[in-house]
C-alpha positions as CSV (number, residue, x, y, z in Angstrom):
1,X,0.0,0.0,0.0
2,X,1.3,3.4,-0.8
3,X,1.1,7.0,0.6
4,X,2.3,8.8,-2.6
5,X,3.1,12.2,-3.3
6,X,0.2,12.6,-5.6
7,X,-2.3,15.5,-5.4
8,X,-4.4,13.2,-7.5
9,X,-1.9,10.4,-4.4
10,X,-4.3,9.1,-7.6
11,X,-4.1,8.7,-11.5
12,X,-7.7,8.4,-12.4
13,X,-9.4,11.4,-11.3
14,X,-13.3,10.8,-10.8
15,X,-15.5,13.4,-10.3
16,X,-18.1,13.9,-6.9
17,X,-20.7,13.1,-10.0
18,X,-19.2,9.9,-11.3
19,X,-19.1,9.1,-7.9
20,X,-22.2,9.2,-7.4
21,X,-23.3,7.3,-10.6
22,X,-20.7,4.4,-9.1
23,X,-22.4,4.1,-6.0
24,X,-25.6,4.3,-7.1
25,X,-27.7,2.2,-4.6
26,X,-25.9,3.1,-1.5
27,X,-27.0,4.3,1.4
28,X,-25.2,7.6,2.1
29,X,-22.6,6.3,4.2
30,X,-22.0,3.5,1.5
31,X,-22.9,0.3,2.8
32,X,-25.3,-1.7,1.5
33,X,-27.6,-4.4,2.9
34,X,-27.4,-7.4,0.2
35,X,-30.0,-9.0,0.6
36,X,-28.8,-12.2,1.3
37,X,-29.1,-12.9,5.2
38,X,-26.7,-10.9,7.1
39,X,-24.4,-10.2,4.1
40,X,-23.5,-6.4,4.0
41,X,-21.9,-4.5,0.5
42,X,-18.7,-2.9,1.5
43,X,-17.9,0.2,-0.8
44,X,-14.0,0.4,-1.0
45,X,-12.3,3.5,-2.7
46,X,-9.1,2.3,-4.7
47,X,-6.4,4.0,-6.6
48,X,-5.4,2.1,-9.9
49,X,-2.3,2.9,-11.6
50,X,0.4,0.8,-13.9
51,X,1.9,-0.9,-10.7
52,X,-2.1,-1.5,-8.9
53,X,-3.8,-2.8,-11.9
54,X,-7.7,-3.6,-12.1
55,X,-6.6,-7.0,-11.5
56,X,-4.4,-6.5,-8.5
57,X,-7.0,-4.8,-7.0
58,X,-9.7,-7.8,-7.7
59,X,-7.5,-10.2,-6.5
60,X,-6.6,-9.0,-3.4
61,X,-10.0,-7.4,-2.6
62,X,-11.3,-11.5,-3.4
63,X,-8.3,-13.0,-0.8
64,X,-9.3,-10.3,2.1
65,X,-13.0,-11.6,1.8
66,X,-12.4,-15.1,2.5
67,X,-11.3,-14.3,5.8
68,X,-13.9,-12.1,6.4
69,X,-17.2,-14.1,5.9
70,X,-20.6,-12.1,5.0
71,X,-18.7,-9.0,3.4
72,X,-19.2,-8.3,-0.6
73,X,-16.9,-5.4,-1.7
74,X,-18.0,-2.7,-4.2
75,X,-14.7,-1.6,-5.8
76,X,-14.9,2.1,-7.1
77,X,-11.8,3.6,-8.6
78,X,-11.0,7.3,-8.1
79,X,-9.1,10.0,-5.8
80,X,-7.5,8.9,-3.0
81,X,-6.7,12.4,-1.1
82,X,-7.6,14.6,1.7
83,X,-9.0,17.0,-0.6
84,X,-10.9,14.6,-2.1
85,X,-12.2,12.7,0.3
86,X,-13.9,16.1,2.1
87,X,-15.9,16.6,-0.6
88,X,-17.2,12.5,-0.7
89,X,-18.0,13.6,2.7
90,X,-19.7,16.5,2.3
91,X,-21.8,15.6,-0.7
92,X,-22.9,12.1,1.2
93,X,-21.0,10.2,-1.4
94,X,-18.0,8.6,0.9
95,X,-17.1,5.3,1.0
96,X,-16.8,2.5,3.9
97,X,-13.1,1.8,3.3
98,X,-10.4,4.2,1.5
99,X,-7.8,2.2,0.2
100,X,-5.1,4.8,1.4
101,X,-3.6,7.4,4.2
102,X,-6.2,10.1,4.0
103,X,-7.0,10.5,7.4
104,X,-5.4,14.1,7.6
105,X,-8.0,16.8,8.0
106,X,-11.2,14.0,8.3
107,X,-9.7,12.4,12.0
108,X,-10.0,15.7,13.5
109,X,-13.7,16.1,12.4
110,X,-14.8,12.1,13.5
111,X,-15.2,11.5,10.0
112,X,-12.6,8.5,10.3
113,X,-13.2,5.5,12.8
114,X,-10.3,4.6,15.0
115,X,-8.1,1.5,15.2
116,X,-7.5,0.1,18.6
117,X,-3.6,-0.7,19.4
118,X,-5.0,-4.1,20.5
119,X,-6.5,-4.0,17.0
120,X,-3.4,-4.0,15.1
121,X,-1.1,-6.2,17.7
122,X,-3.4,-9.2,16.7
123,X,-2.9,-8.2,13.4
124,X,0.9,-7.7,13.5
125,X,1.0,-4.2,13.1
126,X,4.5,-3.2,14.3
127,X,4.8,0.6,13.6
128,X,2.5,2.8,16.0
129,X,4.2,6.4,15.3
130,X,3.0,6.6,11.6
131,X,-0.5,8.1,10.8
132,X,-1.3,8.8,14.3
133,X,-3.1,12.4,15.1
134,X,-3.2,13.3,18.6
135,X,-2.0,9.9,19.6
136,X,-4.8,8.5,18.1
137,X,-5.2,5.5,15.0
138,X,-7.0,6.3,12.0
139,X,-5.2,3.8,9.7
140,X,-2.7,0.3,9.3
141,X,0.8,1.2,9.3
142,X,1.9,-2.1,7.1
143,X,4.6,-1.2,5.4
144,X,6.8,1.8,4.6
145,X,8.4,3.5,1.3
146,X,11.2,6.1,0.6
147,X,9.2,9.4,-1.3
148,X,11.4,10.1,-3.1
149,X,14.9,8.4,-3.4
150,X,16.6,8.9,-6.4
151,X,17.3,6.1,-9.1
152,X,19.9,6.7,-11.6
153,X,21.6,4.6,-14.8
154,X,24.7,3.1,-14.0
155,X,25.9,2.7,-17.4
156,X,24.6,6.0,-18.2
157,X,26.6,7.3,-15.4
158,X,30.2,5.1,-16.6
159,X,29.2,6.4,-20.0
160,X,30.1,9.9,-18.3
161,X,32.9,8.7,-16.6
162,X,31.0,8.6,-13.5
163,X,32.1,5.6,-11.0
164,X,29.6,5.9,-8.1
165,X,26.4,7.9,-7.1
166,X,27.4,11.6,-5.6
167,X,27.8,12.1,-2.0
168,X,27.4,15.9,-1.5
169,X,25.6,18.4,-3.3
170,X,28.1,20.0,-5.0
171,X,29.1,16.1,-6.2
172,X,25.3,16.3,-7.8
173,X,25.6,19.0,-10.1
174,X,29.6,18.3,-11.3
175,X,27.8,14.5,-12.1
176,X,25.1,16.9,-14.1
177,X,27.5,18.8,-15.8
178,X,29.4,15.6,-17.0
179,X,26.1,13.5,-18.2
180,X,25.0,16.9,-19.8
181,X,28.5,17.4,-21.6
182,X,28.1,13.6,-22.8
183,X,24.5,14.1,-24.5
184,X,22.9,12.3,-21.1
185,X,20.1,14.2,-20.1
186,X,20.8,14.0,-16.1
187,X,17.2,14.6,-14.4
188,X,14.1,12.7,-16.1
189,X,11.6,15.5,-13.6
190,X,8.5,16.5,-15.4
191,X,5.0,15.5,-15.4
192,X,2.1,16.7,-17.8
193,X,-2.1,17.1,-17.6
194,X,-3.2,15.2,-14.8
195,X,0.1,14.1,-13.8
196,X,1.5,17.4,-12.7
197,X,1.7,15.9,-9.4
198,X,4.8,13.8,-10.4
199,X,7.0,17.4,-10.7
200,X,7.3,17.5,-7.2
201,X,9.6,14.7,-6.5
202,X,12.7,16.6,-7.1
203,X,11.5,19.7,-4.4
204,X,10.4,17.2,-2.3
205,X,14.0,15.3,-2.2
206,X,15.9,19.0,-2.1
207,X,13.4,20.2,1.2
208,X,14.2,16.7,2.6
209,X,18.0,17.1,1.7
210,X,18.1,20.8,3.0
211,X,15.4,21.2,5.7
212,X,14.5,17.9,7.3
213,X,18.1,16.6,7.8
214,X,18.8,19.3,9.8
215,X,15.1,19.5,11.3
216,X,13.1,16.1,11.0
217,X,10.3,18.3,13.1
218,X,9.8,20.9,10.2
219,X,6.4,20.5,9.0
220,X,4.9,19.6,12.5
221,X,6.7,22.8,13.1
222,X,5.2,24.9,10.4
223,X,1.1,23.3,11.1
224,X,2.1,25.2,14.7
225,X,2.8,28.4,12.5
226,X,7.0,28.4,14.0
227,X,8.4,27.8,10.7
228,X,7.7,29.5,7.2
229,X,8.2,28.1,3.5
230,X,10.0,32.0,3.5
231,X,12.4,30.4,5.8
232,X,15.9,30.7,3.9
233,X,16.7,27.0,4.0
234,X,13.4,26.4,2.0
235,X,13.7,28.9,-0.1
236,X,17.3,27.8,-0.7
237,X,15.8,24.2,-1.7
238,X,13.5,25.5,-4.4
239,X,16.0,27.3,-5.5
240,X,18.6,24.1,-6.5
241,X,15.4,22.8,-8.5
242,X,14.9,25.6,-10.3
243,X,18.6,25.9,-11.0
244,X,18.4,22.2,-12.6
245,X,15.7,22.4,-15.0
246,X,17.0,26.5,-16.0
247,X,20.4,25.1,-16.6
248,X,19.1,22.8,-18.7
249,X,19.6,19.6,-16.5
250,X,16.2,18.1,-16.7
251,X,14.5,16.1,-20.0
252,X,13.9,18.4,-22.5
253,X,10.5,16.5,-22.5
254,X,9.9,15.5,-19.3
255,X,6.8,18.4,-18.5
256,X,4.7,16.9,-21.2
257,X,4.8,13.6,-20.4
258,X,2.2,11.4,-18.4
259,X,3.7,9.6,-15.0
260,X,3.6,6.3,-17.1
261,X,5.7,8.1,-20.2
262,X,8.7,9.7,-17.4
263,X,8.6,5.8,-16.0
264,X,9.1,4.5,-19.6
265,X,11.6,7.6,-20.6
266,X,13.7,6.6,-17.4
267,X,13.5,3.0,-18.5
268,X,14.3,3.8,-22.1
269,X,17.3,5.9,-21.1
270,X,16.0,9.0,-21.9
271,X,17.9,10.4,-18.3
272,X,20.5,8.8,-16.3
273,X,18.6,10.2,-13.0
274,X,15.2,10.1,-11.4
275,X,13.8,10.7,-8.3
276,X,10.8,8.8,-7.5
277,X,8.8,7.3,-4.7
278,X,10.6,3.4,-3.8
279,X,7.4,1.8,-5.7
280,X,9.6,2.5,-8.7
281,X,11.7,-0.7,-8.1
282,X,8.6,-2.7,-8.5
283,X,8.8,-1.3,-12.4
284,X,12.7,-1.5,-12.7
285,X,12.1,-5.2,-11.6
286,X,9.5,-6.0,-13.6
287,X,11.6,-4.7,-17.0
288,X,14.4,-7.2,-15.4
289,X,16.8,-4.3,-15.0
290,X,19.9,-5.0,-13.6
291,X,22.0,-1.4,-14.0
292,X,19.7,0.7,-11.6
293,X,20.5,1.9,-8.4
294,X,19.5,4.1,-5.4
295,X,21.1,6.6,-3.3
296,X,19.3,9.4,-1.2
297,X,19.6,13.2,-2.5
298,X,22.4,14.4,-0.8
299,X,22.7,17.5,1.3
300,X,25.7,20.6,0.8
301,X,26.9,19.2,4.0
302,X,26.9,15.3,2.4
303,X,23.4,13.6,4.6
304,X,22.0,11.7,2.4
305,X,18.4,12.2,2.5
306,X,16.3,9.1,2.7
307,X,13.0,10.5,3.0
308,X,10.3,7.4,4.4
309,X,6.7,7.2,5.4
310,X,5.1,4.3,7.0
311,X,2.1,3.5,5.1
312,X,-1.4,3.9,7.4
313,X,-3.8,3.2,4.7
314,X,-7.2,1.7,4.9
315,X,-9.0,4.2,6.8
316,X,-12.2,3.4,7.2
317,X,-15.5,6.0,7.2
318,X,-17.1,6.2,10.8
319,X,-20.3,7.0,9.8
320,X,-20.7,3.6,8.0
321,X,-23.2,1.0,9.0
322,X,-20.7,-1.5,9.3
323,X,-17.9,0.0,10.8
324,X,-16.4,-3.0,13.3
325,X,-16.8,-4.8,10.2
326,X,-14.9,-2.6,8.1
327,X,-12.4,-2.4,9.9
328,X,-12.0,-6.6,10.5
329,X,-11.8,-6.6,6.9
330,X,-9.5,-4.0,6.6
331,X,-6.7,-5.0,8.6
332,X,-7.5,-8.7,6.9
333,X,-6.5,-6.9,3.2
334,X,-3.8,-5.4,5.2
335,X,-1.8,-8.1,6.8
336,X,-2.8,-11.1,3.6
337,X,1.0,-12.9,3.2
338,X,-0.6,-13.1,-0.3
339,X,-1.4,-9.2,-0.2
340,X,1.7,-8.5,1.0
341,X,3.9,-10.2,-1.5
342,X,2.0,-8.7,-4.0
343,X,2.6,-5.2,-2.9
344,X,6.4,-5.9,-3.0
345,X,6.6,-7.2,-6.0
346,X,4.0,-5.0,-8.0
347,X,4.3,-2.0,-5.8
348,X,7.9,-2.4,-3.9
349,X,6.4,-1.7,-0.2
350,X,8.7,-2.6,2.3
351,X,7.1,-4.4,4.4
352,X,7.1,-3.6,8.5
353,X,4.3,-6.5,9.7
354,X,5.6,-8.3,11.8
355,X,7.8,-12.2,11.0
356,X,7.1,-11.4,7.7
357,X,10.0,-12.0,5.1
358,X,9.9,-11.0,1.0
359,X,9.4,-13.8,-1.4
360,X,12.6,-15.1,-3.2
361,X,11.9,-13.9,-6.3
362,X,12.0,-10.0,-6.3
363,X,14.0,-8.4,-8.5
364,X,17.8,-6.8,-7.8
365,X,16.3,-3.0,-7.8
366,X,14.0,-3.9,-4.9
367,X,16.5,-5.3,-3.3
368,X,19.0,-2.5,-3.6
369,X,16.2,0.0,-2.6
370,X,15.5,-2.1,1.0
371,X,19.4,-2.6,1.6
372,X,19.3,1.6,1.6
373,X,16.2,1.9,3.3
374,X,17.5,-0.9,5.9
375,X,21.3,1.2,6.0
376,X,19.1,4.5,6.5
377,X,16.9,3.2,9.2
378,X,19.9,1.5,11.0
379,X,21.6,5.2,11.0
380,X,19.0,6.3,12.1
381,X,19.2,8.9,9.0
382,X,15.7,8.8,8.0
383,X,13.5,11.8,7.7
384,X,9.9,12.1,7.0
385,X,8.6,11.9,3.8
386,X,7.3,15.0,4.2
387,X,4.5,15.7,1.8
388,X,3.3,12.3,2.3
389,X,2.6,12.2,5.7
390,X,-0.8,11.1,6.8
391,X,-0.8,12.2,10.5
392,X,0.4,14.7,12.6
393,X,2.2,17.5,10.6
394,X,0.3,16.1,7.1
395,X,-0.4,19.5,4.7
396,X,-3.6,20.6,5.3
397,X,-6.5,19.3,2.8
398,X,-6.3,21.4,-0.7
399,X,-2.7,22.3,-0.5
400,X,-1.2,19.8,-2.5
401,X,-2.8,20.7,-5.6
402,X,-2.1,24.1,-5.0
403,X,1.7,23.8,-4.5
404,X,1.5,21.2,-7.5
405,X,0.5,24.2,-9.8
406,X,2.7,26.3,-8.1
407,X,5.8,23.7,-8.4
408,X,5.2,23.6,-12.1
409,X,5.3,27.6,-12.4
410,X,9.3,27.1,-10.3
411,X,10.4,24.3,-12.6
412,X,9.4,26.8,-15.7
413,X,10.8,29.4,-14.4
414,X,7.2,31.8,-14.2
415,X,7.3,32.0,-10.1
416,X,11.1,32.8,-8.9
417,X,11.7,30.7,-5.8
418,X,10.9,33.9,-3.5
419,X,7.8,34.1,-5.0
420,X,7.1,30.3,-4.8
421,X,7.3,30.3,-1.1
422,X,5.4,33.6,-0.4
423,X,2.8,31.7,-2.5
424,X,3.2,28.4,-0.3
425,X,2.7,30.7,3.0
426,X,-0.2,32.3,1.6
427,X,-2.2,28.7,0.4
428,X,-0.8,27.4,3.6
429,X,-2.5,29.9,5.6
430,X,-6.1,29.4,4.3
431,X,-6.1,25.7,3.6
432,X,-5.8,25.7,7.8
433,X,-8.5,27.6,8.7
């Protein structure tokens, strides 16, 4: 299960209307009586993407069922954000179960049913720090991923006459200069239409880079209103991103494309570099790729940032009729061995239930991305992922899209980064009250 970075955290985008075409039938809080006895229709709220196909989705939906007798689940595909989810809410359109971390903005309100820690113990839930608001659980903290960690081409890189992944900043842009000098485009960072969202990986590793490896606190300091994106270290972050794409670093092509098209223009060799959330290895894997590896955007200073988020998906709608239910059948999807291996190997989670080990046969990119994540955690050099983060310190609902647009404008060199932050402040400001 993943808590992406995407503003659309989705990549079909479904409208309050289509919604409400799909669950046509439904009671307002979404469950259904079936007709059949005591059998109740579960209405489950899924993201599908090139990694979570239609069929994933079926299959794992079908194993979660069988241990959960007297539940049939109405799959509907759309957003799966904050944003998003207020407005399922508000138009009486929400469903029992949302597949991930939304819980930001909706706990607060008791929109979102809670999880007992005895709950998840049974379950083997191992991670109680992720997702929680006010020490509270709102979703399953099953696994983890790095948002972002960057990926790069090693025989792009040796083309270059680059022997190993940079260390410090400064490292970074002299391996730019080289790729750049050889005809290598260095950063494949773009994203085009709906899938703007996918610009914001490379901010997202400079903030964790700059700002979180010197204050891991950062954005549970700015919801208190103690820090500012005006702040010079942020500023100073959004500065080194637009300084890659103006200096002509980035894929010529990389703003047009769809988040499938920059995955397929990474794999094709269109850039040596890309930063991306650690689902990636999942599609490195599945291509059989051999000459990919990780390292974590490194700081001036040389910390590695290694950005992770715990995922605390499957929160489940406490208005529901069936809300004990729900929940038994979440943490069933949640904690399936099947389900699990599946995620690896079609999604690369890193798994954090508990006695649970990764089936033989992932690929070497998966695990070259766990090694790092394992070396990280063992350094204790993680930070959050920051805009990923579905508990306390989270963004506040609606801001994502807004600093999505707003990202775009920096990487094109129509908002300077002064005015990029001003602009963050500003949104920031009124998505909290």
């Amino acid at each position: 299960m993943r808590t992406r970075l995407r503003t659309k955290q989705s990549v079909l985008v479904a409208t309050v209307a289509a919604w409400a075409l799909a669950l046509a039938g439904c009671t307002a809080s979404g469950a259904e009586p079936s007709g059949s006895g005591d059998k109740v229709t579960l209405t489950f709220l899924v993201s599908e993407t090139p990694n979570l196909t239609p069929k994933y989705w079926d299959d794992a939906i079908a194993r979660a069922s069988e241990k959960v007798p007297g539940v049939t689940i109405k799959k509907v595909v759309g957003e799966n954000t904050p944003a998003y989810a207020q407005q399922l809410f508000a138009s009486g359109q929400a469903p029992d179960i949302f597949a991930t971390g939304i819980a930001n903005g909706l706990a607060q309100k008791g929109m979102l049913a809670e999880y007992t820690r005895d709950e998840m113990e049974k379950a083997g839930i191992t991670d109680f720090t992720s997702g929680t608001i006010n020490g509270k659980f709102y979703g399953i903290a099953g696994g983890a991923q790095a948002i972002p960690v960057v990926y790069y081409n090693k025989e792009l890189f040796a083309k270059a006459g680059i022997s190993d992944a940079p260390k410090t900043y400064s490292e970074l842009l002299a391996d730019c200069a080289k790729l750049k000098a050889a005809g290598i485009a260095p950063f494949e960072i773009g994203g085009g239409g709906k899938d703007t969202w996918a610009t914001v990986f490379a901010l997202a590793s400079a903030v964790a880079a700059d700002v979180l490896t010197v204050d891991p606190d950062w954005f549970l300091k700015r919801t208190k209103g103690e820090v500012k994106f005006t702040d010079p270290a942020f500023v100073a972050a959004a500065k080194k991103v637009q300084g890659l794409t103006q200096n002509g670093y980035g894929d010529k092509d990389a703003m047009t494309r769809s988040y499938a098209d920059l995955e397929q223009a990474f794999l094709g060799g269109k850039a040596a570099m890309y930063p991306m959330g650690s689902w990636f290895s999942a599609a490195a894997d599945k291509a059989k790729r051999t000459d990919i590896g990780v390292f974590g955007w490194p700081s001036d200073a040389g910390k590695a940032a290694f950005p992770t988020v715990s995922g605390s998906g499957m929160n489940v709608n406490a208005k529901s009729k069936n809300v004990e239910l729900a929940k038994k059948w979440s943490l069933a999807f949640a904690t399936d061995k099947q389900n699990l291996d599946l995620g690896v190997i079609t999604d690369g989670n890193i798994v954090t239930v508990k006695d649970y080990k990764f089936p033989g046969n992932v690929g070497a990119v998966y695990k070259e991305t766990v090694s790092a994540y394992d070396a990280a955690v063992a350094a204790n050099a993680t930070v959050p992922a920051w805009a990923n983060i579905t508990g306390d310190g989270a963004l506040p609902p609606g801001f994502s899209d807004l600093m999505t647009a707003a990202n775009v404008d920096l990487l094109t060199g129509k908002k300077t980064p002064e005015q990029f932050a001003q602009y963050l402040d500003q949104q920031y400001a009124a998505a909290q009250k």
